[in-house]
Legacy VTK file of the C-alpha trace (Angstrom):
# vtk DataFile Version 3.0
C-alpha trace
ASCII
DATASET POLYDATA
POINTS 358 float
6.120 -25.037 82.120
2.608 -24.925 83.567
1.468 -23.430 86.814
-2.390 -22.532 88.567
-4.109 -19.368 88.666
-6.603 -19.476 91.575
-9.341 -17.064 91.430
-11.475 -16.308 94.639
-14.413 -17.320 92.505
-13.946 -20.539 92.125
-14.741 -21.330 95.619
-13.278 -24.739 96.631
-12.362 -25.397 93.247
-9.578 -26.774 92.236
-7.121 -23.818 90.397
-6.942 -23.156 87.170
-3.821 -24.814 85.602
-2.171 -22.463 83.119
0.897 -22.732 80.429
3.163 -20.321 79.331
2.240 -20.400 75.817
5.882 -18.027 74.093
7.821 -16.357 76.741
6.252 -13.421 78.498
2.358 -14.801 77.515
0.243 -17.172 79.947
-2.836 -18.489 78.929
-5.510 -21.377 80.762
-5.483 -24.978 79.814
-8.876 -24.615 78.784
-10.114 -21.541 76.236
-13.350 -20.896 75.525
-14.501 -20.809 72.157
-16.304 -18.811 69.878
-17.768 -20.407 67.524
-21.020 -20.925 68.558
-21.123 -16.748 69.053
-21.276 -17.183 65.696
-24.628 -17.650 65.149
-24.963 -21.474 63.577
-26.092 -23.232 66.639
-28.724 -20.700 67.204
-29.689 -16.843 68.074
-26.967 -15.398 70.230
-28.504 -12.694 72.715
-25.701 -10.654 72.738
-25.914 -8.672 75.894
-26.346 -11.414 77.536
-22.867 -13.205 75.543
-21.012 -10.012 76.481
-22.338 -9.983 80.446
-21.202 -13.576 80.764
-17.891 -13.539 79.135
-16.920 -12.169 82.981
-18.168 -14.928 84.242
-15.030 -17.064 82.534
-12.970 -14.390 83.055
-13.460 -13.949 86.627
-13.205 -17.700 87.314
-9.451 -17.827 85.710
-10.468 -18.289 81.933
-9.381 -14.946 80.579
-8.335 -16.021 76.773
-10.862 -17.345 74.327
-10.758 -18.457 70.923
-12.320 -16.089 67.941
-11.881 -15.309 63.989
-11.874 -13.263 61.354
-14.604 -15.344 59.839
-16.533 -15.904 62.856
-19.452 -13.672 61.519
-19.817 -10.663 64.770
-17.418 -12.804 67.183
-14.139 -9.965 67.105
-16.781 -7.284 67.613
-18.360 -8.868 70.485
-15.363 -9.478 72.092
-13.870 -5.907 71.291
-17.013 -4.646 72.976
-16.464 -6.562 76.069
-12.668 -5.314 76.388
-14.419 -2.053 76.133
-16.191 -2.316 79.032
-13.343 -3.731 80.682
-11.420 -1.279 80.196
-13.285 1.473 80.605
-13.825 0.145 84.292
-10.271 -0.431 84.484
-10.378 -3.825 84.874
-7.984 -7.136 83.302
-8.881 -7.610 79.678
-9.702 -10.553 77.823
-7.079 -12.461 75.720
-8.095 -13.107 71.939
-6.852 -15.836 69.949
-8.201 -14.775 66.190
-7.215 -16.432 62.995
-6.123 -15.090 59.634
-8.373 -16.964 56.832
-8.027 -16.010 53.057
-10.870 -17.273 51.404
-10.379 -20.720 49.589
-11.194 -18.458 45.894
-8.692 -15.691 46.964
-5.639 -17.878 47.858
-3.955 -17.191 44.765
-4.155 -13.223 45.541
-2.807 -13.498 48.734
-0.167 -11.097 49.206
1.395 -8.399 51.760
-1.866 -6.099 51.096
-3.853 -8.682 51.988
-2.466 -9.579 55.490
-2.851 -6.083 56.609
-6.044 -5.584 55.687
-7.212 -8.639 57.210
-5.057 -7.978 60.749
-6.414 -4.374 60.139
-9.879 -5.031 60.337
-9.621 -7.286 63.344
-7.934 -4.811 64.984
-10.422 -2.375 64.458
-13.200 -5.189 65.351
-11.102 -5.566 68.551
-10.903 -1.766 69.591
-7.555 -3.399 69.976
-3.464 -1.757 69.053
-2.159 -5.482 69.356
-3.470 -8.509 68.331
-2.522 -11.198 70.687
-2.422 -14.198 68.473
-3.027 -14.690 65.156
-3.675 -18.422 64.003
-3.056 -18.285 59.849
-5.141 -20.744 57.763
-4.468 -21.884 53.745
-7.484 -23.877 52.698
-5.116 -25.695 49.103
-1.831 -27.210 49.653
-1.294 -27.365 45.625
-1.962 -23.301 45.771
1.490 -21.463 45.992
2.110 -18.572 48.821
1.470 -20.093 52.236
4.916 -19.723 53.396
4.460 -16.385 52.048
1.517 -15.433 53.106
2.866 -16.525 56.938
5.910 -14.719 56.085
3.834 -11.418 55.302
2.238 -11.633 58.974
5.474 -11.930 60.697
6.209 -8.475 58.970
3.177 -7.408 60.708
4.385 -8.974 63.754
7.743 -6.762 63.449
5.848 -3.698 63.422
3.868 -4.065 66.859
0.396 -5.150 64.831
0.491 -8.641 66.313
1.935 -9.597 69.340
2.456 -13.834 68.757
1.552 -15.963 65.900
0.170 -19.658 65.334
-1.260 -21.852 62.713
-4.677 -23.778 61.989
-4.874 -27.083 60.835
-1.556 -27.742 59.253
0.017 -30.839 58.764
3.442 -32.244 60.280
5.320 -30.691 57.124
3.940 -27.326 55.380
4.158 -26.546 59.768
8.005 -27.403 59.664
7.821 -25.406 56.018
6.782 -22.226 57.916
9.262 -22.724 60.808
11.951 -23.864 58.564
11.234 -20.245 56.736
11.526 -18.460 59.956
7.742 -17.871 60.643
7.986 -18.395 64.844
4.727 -20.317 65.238
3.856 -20.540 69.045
1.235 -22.979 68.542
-1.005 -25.018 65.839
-4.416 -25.222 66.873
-5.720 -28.408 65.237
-9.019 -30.969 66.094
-7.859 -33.605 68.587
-9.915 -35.765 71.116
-10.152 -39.572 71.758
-11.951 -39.772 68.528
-9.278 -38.130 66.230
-5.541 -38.889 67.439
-3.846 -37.539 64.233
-2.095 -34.861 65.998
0.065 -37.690 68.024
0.852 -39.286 64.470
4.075 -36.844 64.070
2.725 -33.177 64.505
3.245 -33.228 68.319
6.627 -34.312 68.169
7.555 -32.250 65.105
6.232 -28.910 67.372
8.203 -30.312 70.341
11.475 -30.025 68.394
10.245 -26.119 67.578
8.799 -24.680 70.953
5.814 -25.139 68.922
2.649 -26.535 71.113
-1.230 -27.517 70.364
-4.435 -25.774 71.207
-7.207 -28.330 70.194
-10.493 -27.792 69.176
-12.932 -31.288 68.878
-12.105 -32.460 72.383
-16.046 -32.595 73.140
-16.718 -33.631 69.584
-19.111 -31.090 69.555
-21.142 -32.077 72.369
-21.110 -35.970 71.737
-19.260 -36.189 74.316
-22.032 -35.994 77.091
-24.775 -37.939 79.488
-27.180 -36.678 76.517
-25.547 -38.882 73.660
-25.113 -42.028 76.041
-27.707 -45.470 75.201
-29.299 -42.925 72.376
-29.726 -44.660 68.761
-27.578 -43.286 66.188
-29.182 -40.278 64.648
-27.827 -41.052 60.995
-28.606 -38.132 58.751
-30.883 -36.036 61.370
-28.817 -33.466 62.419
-28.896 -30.321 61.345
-26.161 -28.511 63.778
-23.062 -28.209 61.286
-21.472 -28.906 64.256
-22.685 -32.326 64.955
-22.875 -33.362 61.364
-18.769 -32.594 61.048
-18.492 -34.895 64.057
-20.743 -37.530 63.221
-18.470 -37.976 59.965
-14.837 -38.343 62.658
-17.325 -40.911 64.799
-17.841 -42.892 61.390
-13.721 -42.947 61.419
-13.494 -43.599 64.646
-15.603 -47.078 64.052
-19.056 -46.384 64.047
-21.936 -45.482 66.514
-21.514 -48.635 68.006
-17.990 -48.754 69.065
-19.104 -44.797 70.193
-21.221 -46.247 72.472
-18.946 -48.654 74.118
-16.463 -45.272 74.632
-19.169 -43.632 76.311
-19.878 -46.121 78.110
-16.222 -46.293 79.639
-16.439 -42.571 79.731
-19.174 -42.478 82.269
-17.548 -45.313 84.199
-14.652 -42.669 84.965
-16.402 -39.932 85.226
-18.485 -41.597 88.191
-15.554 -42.563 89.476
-14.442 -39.134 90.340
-17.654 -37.671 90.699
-17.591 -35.582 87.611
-18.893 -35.705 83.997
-17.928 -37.689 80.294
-17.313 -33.836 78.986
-14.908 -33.407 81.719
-12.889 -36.864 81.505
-12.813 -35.932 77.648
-11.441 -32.949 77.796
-8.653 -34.253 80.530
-7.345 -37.048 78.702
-6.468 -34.574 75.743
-4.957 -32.447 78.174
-2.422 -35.078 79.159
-1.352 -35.389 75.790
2.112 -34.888 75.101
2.271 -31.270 72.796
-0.772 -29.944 74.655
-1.134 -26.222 75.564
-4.970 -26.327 75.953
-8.433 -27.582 74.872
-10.525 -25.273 73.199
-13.870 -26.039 74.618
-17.371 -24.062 72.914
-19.737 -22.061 74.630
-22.392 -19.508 74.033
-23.000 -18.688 77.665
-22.318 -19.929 81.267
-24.215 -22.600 81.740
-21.933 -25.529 81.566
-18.711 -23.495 83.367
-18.851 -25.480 86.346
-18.439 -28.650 84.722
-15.257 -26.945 82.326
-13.765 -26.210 86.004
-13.958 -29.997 87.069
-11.337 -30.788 84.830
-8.511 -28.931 86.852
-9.411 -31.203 89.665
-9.686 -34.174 87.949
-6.524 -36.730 87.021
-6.954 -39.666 85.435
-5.042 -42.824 86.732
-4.174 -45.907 85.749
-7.378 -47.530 86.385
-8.795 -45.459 84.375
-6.372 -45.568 81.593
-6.534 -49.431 81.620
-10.242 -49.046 80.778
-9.478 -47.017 77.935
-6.529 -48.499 75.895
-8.245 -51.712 74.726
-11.230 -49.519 73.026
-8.522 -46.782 71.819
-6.018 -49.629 70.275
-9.134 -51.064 68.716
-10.739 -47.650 67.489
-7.048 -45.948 65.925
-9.768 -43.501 64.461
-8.820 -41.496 61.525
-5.967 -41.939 59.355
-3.050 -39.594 58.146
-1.804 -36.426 59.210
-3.743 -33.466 61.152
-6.322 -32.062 58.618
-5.753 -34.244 55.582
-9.441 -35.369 54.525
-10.677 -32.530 55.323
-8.731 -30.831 52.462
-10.347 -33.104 49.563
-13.269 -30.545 49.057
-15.210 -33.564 47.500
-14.616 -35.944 50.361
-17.445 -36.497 53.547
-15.378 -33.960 55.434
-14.606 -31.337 52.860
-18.188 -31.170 51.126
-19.487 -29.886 54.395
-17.096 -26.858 54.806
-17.740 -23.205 54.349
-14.613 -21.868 52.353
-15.687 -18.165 51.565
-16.258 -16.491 54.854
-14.011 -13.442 54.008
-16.318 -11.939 51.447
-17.958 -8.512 52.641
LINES 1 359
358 0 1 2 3 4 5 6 7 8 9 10 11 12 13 14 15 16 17 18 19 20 21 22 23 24 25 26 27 28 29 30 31 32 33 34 35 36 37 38 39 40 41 42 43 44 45 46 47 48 49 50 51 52 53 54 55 56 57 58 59 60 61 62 63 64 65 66 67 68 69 70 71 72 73 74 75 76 77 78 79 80 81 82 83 84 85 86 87 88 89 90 91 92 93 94 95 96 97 98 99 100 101 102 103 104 105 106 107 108 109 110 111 112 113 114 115 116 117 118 119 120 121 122 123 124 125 126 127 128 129 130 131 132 133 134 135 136 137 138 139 140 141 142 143 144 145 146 147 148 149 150 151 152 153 154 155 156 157 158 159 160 161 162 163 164 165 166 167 168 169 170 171 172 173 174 175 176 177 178 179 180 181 182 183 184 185 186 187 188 189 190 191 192 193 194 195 196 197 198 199 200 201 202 203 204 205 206 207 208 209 210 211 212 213 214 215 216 217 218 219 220 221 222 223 224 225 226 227 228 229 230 231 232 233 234 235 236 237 238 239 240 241 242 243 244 245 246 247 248 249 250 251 252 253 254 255 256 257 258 259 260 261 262 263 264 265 266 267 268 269 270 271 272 273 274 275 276 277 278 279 280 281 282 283 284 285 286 287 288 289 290 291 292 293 294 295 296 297 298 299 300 301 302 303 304 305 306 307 308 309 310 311 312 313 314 315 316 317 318 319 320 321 322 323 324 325 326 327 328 329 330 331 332 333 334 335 336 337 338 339 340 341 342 343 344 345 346 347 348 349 350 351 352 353 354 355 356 357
């Protein structure tokens, strides 16, 4: 059940819509993440991340998206709540992750957990983490319903308060609820390039309370005014980023067929007076399964045009212009996350697996 938060900031704005995410906990349709705090699309001036984290916050985006391998992102968070609440002001919501390293998923164990949750506590300045989003790189390694069991323990004792998963497919998800692990949500990569979460992980959450934050709704930034007419950039890139995305464009059907979605992209969004980011990230909104989108950001610059999407609704004019290019373009095949896991694949040779390491 969704409903709008509407902060004096925002002016004429439309409100921000909000879902209640597990009982008790509210959270935006739209979470900012953190990934590019990281430090891989760039310097970060950190002051200046940390001043304009209030900007989101005060316009009705209080939760954002981190990790525990998102090298300086819990601290720099943690150091914002700090402010906050040494001013007494409303603090930030986290969404972190729990990621064993790819080389340590056989060790995985009780121990483990806690000294993962632990330190991203401590990174926090936090007692409680809000959500925790648990990652297993290897299907064919043993101890993921385990290692998911081991953090509802910590759950139980106060250390977390709700807990999710990260790019699982339709059944090791339904593994982990079948076992009693009471995922909230799966955050997963879903935009009008990749539609594997509507293959049969939507509907399996649906049956479990379960919903989907998605990451990949902008594609990385493809999906803007800046990537419209341009040639294909082939093997140029050197954003991680926009090389993982390039690979789910080649899926999708090529630069070409790209191209002709952009081009119906801009169509809409001139329609309503708003931009291809912002039509993006509302069609995976109105997904069935849908919590949020988890849109990137280093700093304010783009907010504005994040905001436009709680005034913006798509119709069936705009839909019509849409379906031929989507039933032509099915994008990539299988369940949520499934080439990414061959490590030798286009997808998987790109990945960093070993993030934990001190």
């Amino acid at each position: 059940m969704s409903s709008v938060f509407s902060p004096a900031a925002t002016g004429e704005r439309a409100a921000v819509q909000t879902v209640e995410l597990a009982p008790g906990y509210r959270i935006p349709r739209v979470i900012r993440g953190g990934w590019q705090l990281a430090g891989d699309h760039g310097p970060v001036d950190r002051a200046r991340a940390v001043q304009e984290i209030g900007a989101f916050v005060d316009a009705g985006l209080n939760t954002v998206d981190g990790a525990d391998i998102y090298t300086g992102v819990e601290a720099l968070y943690g150091e914002f709540n700090a402010q906050r609440r040494a001013a007494g002001q409303a603090l930030l919501q986290v969404h972190t992750k729990f990621v064993p390293d790819y080389d340590d998923l056989a060790r995985v164990d009780a121990a483990y957990a806690r000294r993962i949750v632990q330190r991203s506590l401590q990174r926090l300045n936090a007692e409680r983490l809000d959500l925790v989003q648990f990652h297993w790189w290897d299907y064919r390694v043993p101890g993921l319903v385990q290692a998911a069991l081991a953090l509802r323990e910590l759950q139980r004792e106060g250390l977390i308060a709700h807990l999710g998963g990260t790019n699982f497919d339709s059944a090791h998800t339904l593994d982990m609820l079948e076992a009693g692990v009471p995922l909230v949500s799966m955050q997963v990569q879903y935009s009008l390039l990749d539609r594997r979460p509507a293959h049969a992980l939507a509907a399996a959450g649906a049956r479990h309370g379960m919903q989907l934050l998605c990451y990949g709704t902008l594609a990385g930034g493809f999906f803007s005014e800046r990537w419209l007419g341009q040639p294909d950039p082939g093997d140029s890139l050197s954003n991680r980023s926009l090389i993982k995305y390039r690979l789910v464009i080649e899926d999708f059907g090529g630069w070409a067929a790209f191209q002709r979605l952009l081009q119906a992209l801009k169509a809409i969004a001139d329609r309503h007076g708003v931009r291809i980011a912002t039509v993006a990230t509302r069609w995976v909104l109105d997904q069935p399964g849908v919590a949020a989108a988890i849109v990137g950001a280093r700093y304010a610059d783009h907010l504005g045009d994040t905001l436009a999407v709680f005034g913006l609704q798509l119709d069936a004019q705009d839909h019509a212009l849409l379906a031929p290019l989507l039933a032509a373009h099915p994008g990539p095949e299988g369940d949520t996350y499934t080439l990414e896991r061959d490590k030798t694949g286009r997808h998987g040779r790109i990945m960093k697996y070993n993030l934990n390491k001190s």
